[in-house]
C-alpha positions in Angstrom: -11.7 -7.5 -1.5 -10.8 -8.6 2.0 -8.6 -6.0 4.0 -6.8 -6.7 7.1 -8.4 -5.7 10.3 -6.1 -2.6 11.1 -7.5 -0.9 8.1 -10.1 1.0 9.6 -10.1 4.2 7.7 -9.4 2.8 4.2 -9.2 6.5 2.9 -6.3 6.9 4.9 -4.7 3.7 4.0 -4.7 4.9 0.7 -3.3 8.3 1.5 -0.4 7.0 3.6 0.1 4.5 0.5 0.3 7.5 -1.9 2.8 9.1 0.1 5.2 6.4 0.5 4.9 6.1 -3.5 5.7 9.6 -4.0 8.7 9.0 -2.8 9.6 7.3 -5.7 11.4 4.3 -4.5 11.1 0.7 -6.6 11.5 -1.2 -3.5 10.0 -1.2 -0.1 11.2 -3.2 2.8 8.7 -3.8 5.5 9.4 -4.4 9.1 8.0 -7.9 8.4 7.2 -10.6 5.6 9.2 -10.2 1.8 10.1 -6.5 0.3 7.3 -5.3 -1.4 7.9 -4.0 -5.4 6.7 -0.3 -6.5 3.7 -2.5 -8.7 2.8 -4.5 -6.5 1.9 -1.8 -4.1 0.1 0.5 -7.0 -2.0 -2.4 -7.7 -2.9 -3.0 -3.9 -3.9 0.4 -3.8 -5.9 1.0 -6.6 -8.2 -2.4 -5.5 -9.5 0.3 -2.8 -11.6 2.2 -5.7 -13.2 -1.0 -6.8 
């Protein structure tokens, strides 16, 4: 899997994507591009551990 260039510390990336799901929202609006679902971003993180 390709990651974006700001994701240096990929550990960290995955943290701060925990976090954000813990705070159990279903739909997460991003300063740029389309909202992005609760399963969409579970999937994008577990692709780090593979």
């Amino acid at each position: 899997m390709k990651h974006p260039p700001f994701h240096d510390n990929l550990e960290q990336v995955k943290n701060s994507i925990d976090y954000i799901l813990s705070l159990n929202t279903e739909t997460f609006y991003l300063g740029h591009g389309n909202p992005v679902s609760r399963k969409s971003l579970i999937n994008y993180r577990d692709q780090f551990s593979k």
